[in-house]
KELO-12717 format. One record per residue (C-alpha): x, y, z; residue number from 1; residue in three letters; chain. Coordinates in nm, 3 decimals, always signed. Example, Ala and Ser with C-alpha at 12.3 -4.5 7.8 and 13.67 -1.06 7.14 Angstrom:
residues 2
east;north;up;num;residu;chaine
+1.230;-0.450;+0.780;1;ALA;A
+1.367;-0.106;+0.714;2;SER;A
This chain:
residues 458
east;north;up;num;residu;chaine
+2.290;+5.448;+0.260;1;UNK;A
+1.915;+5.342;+0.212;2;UNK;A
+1.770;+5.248;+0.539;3;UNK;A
+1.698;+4.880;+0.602;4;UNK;A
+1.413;+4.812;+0.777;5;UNK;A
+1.320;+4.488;+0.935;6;UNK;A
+0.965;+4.386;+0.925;7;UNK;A
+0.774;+4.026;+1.035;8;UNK;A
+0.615;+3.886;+0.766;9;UNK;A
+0.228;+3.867;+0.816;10;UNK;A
+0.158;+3.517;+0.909;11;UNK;A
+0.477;+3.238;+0.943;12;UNK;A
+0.453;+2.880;+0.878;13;UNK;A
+0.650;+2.689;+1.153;14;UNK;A
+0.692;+3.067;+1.360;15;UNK;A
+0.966;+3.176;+1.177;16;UNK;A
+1.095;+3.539;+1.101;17;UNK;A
+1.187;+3.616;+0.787;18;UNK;A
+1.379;+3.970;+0.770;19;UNK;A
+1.296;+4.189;+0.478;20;UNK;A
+1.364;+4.531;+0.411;21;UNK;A
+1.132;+4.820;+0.340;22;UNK;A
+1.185;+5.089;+0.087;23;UNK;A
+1.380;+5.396;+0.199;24;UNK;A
+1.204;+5.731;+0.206;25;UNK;A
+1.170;+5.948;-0.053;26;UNK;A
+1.468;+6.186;+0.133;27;UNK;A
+1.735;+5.895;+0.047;28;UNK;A
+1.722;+5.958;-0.342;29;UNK;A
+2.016;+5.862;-0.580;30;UNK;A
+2.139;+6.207;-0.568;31;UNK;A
+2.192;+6.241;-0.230;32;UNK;A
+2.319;+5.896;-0.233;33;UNK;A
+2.522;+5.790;-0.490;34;UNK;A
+2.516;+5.394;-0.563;35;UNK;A
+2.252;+5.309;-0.361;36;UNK;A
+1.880;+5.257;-0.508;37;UNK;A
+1.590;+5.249;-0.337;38;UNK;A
+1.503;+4.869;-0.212;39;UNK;A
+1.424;+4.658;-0.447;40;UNK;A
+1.237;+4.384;-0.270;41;UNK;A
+1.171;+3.996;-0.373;42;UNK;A
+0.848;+3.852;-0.378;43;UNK;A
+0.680;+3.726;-0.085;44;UNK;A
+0.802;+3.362;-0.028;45;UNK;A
+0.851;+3.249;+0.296;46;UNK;A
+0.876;+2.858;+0.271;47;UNK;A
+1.134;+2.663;+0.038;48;UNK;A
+0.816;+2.413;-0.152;49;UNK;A
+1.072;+2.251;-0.320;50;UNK;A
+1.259;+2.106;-0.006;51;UNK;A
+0.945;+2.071;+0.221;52;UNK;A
+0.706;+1.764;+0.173;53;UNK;A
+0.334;+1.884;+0.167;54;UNK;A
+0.422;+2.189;-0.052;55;UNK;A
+0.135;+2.271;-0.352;56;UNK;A
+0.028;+2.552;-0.555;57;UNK;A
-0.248;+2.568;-0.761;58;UNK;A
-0.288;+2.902;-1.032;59;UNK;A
-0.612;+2.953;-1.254;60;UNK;A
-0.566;+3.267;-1.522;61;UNK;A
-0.762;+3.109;-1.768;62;UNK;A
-0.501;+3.233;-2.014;63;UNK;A
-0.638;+2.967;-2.270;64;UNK;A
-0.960;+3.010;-2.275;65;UNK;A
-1.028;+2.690;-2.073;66;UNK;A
-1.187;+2.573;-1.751;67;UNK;A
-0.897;+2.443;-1.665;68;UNK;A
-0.975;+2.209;-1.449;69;UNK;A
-1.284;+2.409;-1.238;70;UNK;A
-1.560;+2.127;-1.218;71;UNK;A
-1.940;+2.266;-1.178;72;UNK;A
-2.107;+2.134;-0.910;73;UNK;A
-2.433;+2.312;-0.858;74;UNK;A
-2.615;+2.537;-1.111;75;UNK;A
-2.506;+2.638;-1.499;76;UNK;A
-2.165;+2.594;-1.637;77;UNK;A
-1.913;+2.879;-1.634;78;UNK;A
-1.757;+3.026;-1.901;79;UNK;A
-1.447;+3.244;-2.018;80;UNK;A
-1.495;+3.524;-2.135;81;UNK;A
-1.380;+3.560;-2.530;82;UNK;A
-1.291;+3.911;-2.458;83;UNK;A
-1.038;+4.056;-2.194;84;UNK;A
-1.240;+4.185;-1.900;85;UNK;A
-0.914;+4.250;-1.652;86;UNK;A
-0.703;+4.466;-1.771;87;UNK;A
-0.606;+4.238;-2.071;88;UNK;A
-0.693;+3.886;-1.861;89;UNK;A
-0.969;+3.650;-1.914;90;UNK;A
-1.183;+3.543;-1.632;91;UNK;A
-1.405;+3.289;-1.522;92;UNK;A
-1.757;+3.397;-1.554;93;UNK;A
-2.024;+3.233;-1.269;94;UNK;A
-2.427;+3.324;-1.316;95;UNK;A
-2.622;+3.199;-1.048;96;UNK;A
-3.017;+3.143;-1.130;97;UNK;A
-3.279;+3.321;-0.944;98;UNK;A
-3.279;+3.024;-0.656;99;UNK;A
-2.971;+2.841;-0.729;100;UNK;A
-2.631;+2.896;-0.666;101;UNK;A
-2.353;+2.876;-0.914;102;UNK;A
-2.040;+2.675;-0.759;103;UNK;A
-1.735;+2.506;-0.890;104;UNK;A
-1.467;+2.324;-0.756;105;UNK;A
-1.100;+2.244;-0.837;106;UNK;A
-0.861;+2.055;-0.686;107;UNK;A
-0.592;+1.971;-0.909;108;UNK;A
-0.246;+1.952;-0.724;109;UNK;A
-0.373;+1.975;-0.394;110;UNK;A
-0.204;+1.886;-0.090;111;UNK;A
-0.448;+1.890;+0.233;112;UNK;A
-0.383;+1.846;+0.548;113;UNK;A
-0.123;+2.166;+0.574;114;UNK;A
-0.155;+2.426;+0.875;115;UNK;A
-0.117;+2.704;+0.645;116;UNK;A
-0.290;+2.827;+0.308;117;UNK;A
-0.295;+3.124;+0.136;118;UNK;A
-0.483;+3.269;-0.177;119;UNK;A
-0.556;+3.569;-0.397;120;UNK;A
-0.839;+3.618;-0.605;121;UNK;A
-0.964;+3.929;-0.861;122;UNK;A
-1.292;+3.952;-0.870;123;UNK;A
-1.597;+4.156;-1.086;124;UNK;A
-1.844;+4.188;-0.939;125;UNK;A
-2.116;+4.454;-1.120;126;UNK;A
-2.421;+4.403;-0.842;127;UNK;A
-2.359;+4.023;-0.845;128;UNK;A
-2.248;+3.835;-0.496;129;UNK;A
-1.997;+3.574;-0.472;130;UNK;A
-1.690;+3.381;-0.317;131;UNK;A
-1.400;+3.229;-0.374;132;UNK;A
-1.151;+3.000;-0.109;133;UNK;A
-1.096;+2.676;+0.035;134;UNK;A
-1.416;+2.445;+0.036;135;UNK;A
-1.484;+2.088;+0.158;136;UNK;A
-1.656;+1.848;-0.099;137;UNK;A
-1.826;+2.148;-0.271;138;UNK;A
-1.904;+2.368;+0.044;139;UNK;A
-1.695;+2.691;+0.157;140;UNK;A
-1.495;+2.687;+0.440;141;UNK;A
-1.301;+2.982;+0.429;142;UNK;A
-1.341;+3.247;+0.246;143;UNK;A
-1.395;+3.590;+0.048;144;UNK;A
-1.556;+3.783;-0.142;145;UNK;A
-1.795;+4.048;-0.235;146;UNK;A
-2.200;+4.112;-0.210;147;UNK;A
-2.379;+4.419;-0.194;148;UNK;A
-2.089;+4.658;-0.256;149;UNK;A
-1.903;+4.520;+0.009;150;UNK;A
-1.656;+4.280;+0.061;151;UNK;A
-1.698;+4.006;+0.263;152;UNK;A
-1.540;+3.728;+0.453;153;UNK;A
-1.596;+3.381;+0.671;154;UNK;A
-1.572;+2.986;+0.688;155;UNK;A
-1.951;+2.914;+0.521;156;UNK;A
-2.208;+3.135;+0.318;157;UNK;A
-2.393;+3.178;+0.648;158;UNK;A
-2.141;+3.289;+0.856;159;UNK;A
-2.027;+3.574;+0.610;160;UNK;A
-1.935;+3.907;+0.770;161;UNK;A
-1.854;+4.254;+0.582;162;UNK;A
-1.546;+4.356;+0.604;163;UNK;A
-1.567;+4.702;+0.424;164;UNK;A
-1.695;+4.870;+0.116;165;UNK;A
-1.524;+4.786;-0.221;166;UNK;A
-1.257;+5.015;-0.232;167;UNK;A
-1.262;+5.265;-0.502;168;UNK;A
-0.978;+5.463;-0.691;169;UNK;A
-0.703;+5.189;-0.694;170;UNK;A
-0.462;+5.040;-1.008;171;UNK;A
-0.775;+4.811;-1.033;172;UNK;A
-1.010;+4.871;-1.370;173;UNK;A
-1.364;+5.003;-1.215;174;UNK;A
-1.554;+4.719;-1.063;175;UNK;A
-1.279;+4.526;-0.974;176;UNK;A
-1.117;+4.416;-0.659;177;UNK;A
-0.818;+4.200;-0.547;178;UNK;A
-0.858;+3.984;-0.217;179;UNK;A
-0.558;+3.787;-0.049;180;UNK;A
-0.559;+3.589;+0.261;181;UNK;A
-0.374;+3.380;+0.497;182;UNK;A
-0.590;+3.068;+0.673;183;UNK;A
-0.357;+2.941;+0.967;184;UNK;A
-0.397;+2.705;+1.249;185;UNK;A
-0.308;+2.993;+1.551;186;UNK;A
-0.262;+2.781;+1.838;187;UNK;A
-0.550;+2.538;+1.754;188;UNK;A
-0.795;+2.786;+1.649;189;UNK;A
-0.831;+2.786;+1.260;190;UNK;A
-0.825;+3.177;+1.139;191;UNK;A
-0.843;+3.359;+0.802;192;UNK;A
-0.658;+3.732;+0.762;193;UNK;A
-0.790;+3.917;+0.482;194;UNK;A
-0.626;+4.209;+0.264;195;UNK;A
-0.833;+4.419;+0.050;196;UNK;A
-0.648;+4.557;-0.265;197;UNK;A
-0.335;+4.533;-0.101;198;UNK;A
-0.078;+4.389;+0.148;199;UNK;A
-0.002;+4.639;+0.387;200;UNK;A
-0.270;+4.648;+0.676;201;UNK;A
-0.477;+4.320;+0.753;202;UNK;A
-0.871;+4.407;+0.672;203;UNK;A
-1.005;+4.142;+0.906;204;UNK;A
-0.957;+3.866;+1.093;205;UNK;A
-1.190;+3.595;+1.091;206;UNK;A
-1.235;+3.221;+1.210;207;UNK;A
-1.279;+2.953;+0.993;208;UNK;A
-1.353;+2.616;+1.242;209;UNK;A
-1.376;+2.405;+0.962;210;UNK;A
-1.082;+2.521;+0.710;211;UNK;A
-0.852;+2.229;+0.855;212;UNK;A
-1.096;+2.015;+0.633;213;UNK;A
-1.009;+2.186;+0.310;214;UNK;A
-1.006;+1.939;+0.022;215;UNK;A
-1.033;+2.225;-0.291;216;UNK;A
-1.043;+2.547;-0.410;217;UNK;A
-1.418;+2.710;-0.436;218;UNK;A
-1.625;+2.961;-0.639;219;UNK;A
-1.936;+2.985;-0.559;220;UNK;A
-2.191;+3.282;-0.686;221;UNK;A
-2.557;+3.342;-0.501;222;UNK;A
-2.703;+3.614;-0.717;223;UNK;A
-2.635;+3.764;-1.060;224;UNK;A
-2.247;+3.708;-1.236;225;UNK;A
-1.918;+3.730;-1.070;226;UNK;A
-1.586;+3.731;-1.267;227;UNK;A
-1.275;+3.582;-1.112;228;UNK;A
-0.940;+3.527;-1.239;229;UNK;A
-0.580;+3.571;-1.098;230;UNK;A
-0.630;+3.241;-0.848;231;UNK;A
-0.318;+3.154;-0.687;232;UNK;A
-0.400;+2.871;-0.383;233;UNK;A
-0.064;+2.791;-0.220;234;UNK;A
+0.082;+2.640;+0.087;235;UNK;A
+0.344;+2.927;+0.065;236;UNK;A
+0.270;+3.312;+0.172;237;UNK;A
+0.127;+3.560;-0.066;238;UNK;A
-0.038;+3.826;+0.195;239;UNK;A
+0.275;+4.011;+0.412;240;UNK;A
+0.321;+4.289;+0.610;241;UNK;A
+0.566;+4.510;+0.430;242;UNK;A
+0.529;+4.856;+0.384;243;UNK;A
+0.582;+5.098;+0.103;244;UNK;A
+0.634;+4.772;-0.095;245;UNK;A
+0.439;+4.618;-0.415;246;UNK;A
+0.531;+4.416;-0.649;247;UNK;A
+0.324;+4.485;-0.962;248;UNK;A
+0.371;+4.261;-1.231;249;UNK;A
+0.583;+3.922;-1.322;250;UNK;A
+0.661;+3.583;-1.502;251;UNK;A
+0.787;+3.266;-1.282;252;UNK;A
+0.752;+3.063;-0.977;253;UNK;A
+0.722;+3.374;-0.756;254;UNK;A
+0.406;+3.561;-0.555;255;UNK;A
+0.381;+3.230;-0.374;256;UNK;A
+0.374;+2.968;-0.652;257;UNK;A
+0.706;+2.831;-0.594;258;UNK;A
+0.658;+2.474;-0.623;259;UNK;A
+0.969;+2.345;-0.791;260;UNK;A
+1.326;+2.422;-0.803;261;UNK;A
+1.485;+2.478;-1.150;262;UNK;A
+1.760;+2.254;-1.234;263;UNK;A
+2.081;+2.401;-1.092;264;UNK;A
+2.201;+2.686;-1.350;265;UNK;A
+2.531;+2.946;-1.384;266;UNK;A
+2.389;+3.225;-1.598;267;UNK;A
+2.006;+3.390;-1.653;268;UNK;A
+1.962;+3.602;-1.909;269;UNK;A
+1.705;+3.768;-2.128;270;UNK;A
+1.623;+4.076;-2.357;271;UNK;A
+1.351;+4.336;-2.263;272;UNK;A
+1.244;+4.580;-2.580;273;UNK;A
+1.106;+4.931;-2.395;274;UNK;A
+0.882;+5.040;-2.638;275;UNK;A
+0.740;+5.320;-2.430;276;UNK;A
+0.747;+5.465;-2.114;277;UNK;A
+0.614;+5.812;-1.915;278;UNK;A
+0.752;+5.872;-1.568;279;UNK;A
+0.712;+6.182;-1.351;280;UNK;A
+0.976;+6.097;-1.114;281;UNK;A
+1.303;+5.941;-1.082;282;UNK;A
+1.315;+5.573;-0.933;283;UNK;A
+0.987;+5.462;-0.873;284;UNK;A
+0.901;+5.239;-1.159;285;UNK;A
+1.178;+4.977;-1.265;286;UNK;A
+1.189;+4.608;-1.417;287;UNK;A
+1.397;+4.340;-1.348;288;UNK;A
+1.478;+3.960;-1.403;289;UNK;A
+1.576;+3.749;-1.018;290;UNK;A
+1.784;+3.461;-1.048;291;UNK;A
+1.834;+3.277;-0.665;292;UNK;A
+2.051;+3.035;-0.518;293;UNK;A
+1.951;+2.730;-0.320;294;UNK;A
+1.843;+2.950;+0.006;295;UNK;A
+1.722;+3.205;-0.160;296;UNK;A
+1.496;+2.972;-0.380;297;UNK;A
+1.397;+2.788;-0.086;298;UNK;A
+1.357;+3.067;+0.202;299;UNK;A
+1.350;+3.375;-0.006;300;UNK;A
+1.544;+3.559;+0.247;301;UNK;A
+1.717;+3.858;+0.087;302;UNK;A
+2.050;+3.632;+0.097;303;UNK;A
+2.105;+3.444;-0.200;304;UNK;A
+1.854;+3.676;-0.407;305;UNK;A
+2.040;+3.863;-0.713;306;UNK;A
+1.864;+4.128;-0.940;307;UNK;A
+1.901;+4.280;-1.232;308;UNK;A
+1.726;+4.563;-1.366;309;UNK;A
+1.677;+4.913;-1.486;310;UNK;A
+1.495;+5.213;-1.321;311;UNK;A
+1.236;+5.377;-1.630;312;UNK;A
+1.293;+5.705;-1.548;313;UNK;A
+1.184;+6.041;-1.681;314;UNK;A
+1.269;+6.167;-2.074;315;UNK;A
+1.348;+5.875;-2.222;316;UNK;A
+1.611;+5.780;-1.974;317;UNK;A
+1.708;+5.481;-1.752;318;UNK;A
+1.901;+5.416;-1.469;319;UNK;A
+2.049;+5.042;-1.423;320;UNK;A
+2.127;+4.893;-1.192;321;UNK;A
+2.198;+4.532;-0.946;322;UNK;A
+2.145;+4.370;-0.624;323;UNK;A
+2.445;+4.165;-0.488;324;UNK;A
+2.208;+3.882;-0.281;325;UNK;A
+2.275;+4.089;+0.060;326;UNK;A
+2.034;+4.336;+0.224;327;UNK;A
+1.809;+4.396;-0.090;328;UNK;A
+1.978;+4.685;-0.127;329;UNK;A
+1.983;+4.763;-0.510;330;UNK;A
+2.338;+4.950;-0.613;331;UNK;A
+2.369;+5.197;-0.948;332;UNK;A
+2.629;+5.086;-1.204;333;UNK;A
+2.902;+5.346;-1.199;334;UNK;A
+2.927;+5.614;-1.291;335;UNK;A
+2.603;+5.688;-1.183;336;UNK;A
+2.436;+5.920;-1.469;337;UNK;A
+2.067;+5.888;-1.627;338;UNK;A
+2.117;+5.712;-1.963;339;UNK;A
+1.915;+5.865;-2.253;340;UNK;A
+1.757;+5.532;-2.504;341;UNK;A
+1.512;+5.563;-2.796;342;UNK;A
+1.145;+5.440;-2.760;343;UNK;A
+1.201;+5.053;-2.886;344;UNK;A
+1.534;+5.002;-2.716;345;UNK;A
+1.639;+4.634;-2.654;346;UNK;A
+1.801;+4.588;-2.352;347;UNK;A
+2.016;+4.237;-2.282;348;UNK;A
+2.034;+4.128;-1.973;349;UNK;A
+2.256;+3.903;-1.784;350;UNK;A
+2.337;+3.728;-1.446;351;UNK;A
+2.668;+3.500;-1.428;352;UNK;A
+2.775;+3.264;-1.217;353;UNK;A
+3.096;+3.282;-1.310;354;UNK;A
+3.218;+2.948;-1.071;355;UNK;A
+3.606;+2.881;-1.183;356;UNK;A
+3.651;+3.274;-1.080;357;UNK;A
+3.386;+3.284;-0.796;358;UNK;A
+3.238;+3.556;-0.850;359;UNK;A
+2.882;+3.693;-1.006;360;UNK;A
+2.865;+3.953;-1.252;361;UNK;A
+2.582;+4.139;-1.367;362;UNK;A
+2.563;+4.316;-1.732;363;UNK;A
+2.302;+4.484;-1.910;364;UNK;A
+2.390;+4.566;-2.292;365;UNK;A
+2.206;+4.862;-2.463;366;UNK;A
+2.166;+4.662;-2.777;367;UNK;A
+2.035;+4.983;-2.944;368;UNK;A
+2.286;+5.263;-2.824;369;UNK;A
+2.584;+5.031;-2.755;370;UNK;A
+2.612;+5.098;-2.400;371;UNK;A
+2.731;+4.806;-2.203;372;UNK;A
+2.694;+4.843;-1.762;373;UNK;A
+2.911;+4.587;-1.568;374;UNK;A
+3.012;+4.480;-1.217;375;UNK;A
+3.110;+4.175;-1.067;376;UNK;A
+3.116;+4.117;-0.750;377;UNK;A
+3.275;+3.793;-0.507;378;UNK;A
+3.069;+3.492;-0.479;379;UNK;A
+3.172;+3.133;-0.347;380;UNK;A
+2.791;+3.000;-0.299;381;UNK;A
+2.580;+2.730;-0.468;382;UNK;A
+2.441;+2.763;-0.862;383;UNK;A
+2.066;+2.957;-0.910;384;UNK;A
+1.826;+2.704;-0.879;385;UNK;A
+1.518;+2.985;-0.907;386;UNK;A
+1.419;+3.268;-1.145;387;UNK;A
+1.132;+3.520;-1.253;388;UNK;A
+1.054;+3.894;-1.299;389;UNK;A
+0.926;+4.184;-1.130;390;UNK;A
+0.797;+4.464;-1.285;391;UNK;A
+0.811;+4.710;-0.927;392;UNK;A
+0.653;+5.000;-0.832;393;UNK;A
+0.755;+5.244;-0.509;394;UNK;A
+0.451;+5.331;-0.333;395;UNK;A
+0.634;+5.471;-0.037;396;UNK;A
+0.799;+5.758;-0.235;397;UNK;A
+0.580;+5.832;-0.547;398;UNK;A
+0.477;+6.175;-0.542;399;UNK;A
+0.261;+6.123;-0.828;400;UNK;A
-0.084;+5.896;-0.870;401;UNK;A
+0.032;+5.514;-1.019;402;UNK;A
-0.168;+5.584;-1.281;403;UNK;A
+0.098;+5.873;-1.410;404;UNK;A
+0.329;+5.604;-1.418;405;UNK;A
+0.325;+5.454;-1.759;406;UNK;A
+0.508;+5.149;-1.937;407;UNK;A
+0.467;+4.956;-2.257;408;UNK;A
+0.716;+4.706;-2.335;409;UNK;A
+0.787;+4.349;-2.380;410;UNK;A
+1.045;+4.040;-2.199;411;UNK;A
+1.172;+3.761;-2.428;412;UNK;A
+1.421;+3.482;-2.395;413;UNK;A
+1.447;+3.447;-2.088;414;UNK;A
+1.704;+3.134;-2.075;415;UNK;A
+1.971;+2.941;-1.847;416;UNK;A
+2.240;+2.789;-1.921;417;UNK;A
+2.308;+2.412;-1.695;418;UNK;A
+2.614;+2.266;-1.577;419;UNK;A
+2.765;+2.169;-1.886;420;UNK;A
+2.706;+2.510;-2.108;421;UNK;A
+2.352;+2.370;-2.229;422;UNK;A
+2.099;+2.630;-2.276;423;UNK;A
+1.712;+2.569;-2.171;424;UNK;A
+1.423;+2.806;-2.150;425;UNK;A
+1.193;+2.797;-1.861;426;UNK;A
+0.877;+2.622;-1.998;427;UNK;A
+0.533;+2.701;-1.954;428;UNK;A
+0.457;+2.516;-1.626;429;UNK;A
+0.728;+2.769;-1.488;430;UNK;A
+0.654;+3.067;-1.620;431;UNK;A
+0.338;+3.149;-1.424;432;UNK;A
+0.241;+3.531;-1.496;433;UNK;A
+0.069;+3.650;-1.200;434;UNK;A
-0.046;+4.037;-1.102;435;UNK;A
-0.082;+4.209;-0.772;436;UNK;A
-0.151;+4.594;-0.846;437;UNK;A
-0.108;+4.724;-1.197;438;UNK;A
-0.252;+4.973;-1.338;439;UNK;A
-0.448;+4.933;-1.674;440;UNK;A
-0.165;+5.224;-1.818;441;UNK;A
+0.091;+4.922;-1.805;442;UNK;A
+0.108;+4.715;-2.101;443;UNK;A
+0.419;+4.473;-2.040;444;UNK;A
+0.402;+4.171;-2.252;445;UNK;A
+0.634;+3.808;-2.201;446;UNK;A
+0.664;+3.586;-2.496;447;UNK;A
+0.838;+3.297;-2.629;448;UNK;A
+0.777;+3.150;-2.925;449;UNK;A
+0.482;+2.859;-2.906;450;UNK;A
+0.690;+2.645;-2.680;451;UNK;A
+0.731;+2.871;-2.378;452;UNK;A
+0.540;+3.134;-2.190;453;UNK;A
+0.246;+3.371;-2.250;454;UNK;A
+0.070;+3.619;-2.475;455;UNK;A
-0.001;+3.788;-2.150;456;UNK;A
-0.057;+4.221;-2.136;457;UNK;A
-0.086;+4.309;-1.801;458;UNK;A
């Protein structure tokens, strides 16, 4: 069996403990254990927005070209770059003048007053210097951010402290960095943790007095131009402490944006074309679609989380397989065996609710080859009220660099079906694309027509 690990998340609204489960070491493989993946984790989520008053989120990824509502406050306009600049993203570009600062505000959807905040910001910086956080009326409070080759932290300009040099050789294009943090009122002391490029070891920890006075989100550039984009401000967590764990890539109310349940739904399902894909070892690199029920929407334990998806494994070859909303613990369809598909394979995928029988089953159909993978499994909970998708990556037992690791495909149609047997797709407004550590080699692409989603390459 893959070992399940229990770690604390990071920082814990209200003090409480959510268990999740690390991924197994590279000595548990598939072979030596037949069934059993390694973990497949959910995304970081530790508070249910939808049930809890006070709950916001607020993403920018300037996927259409448009401020979107970032007001200027000091110094020139911004602008959006007309050109990807992030490995396929826009971004928000901010030029200070020789003695003026550049700073913008936004605030739409913004709930103050909470105890607990966290964001995530990418940021370019060339030999520019500049921030990004929670401000008050136009001034910084608490945050990050990077000057002078180093990145930075604190709750005002003045007060900024470096936290260590931009970090070089990550899944990040050159130049670029990815901050996170949690801002928390610790026992009446406001405090910010930082991560640098990733979540598992806190950078810093710094106070932030004034952060229980946020009112916005801030950008604010001193010298030269900053980029930004990938701004997630939520009252949920993004930042935790697990190890060997990273979620790479995704579509949906996950990552900490889960502001709004889904009306209840039965059945998830959605086609995934592989166009391409390179992989040195077996079981590191894998996509999947997440459908939850109420407590898993709302807690985002692993209880009530069910997963569908397929490891990309070497040779042209794929290994399915599910997670039953216990443990994490991802389980191969029988029998297990590597399944050979052509470049430009579309795979349907399916989770069902299947109420009258109680039980869940989970299919994926090899549209190209004909191969159809099945298990059901019992089930007497509520309907799904949540869903997204993961592309995931294994950091604890890659034996190769990420950037070996290579994937070109595309998700479409992802749909429920309601009470009822109507069919919906997940609109816009839900289908948030966010990225945490993906490599420039992964091109992975959701799209739905005009009406839903995003041209989005990762």
């Amino acid at each position: 069996m893959a070992r399940a690990i229990i770690v604390p998340v990071l920082v814990l609204l209200l003090l409480l403990v959510v268990p999740v489960v690390s991924a197994p070491s590279a000595s548990s493989s598939s072979a030596a254990n037949p069934g059993v993946s390694a973990a497949h984790l959910p995304i970081p989520n530790v508070r249910g927005l939808a049930a809890v008053p006070g709950g916001f989120s607020f993403v920018s990824n300037f996927e259409d070209y448009q401020l979107d509502g970032w007001m200027s406050v000091a110094g020139i306009k911004p602008s959006i770059t007309s050109t990807t600049t992030y490995s396929g993203e826009p971004a928000l570009v901010s030029t200070a003048a020789p003695s003026t600062p550049q700073v913008d505000i936004a605030k739409k959807g913004f709930v103050t007053g909470d105890t607990f905040v966290s964001f995530q910001v990418a940021m370019g910086a060339g030999t520019g210097t500049g921030v990004f956080g929670l401000g008050k009326q136009g001034t910084p409070v608490a945050v990050v951010g990077v000057s002078n080759g180093n990145v930075v932290a604190g709750g005002s300009i003045a007060s900024l402290q470096v936290i260590e040099p931009l970090p070089t050789g990550t899944a990040y294009p050159a130049g670029w960095v990815y901050l996170t943090a949690n801002v928390t009122n610790s026992d009446g002391a406001w405090v910010m943790n930082v991560f640098v490029d990733g979540t598992l070891n806190t950078a810093a920890t710094v106070n932030v007095p004034a952060a229980s006075g946020y009112t916005d989100a801030i950008i604010e550039t001193t010298s030269r131009s900053v980029l930004y984009t990938d701004i997630a401000v939520t009252s949920t967590t993004i930042p935790i402490y697990i190890p060997g764990y990273n979620n790479m890539d995704g579509y949906g109310q996950g990552s900490g944006t889960e502001v709004n349940l889904t009306p209840a739904f039965y059945y998830l399902s959605a086609e995934m074309t592989l166009n391409s894909w390179t992989t040195p070892q077996l079981g590191i690199l894998s996509f999947q679609i997440n459908a939850m029920n109420y407590i898993g929407t709302t807690q985002n334990t692993c209880f009530g989380f069910f997963q569908l998806g397929v490891d990309l494994d070497p040779g042209g070859t794929i290994m399915p397989w599910y997670v039953p909303g216990l443990a994490c613990e991802a389980l191969y369809f029988p029998p297990l065996k590597l399944t050979h598909t052509p470049p430009g394979s579309v795979l349907f995928l399916s989770i069902y609710d299947n109420t009258l029988s109680k039980i869940i089953n989970f299919t994926i159909i090899d549209t190209t080859n004909g191969d159809v993978f099945t298990h059901s499994i019992p089930y007497a909970g509520t309907m799904f009220y949540g869903a997204y998708t993961q592309v995931e990556f294994q950091p604890c037992c890659n034996k190769y660099p990420i950037q070996d690791y290579r994937l070109s495909g595309s998700l479409s149609d992802l749909q429920i079906i309601l009470p009822g047997g109507k069919t919906a797709g997940l609109p816009a407004s839900y289908m948030i694309p966010f990225t945490l550590d993906t490599p420039p080699s992964w091109d992975f692409t959701y799209y739905q027509g005009s009406t839903y989603g995003y041209q989005q390459i990762t």
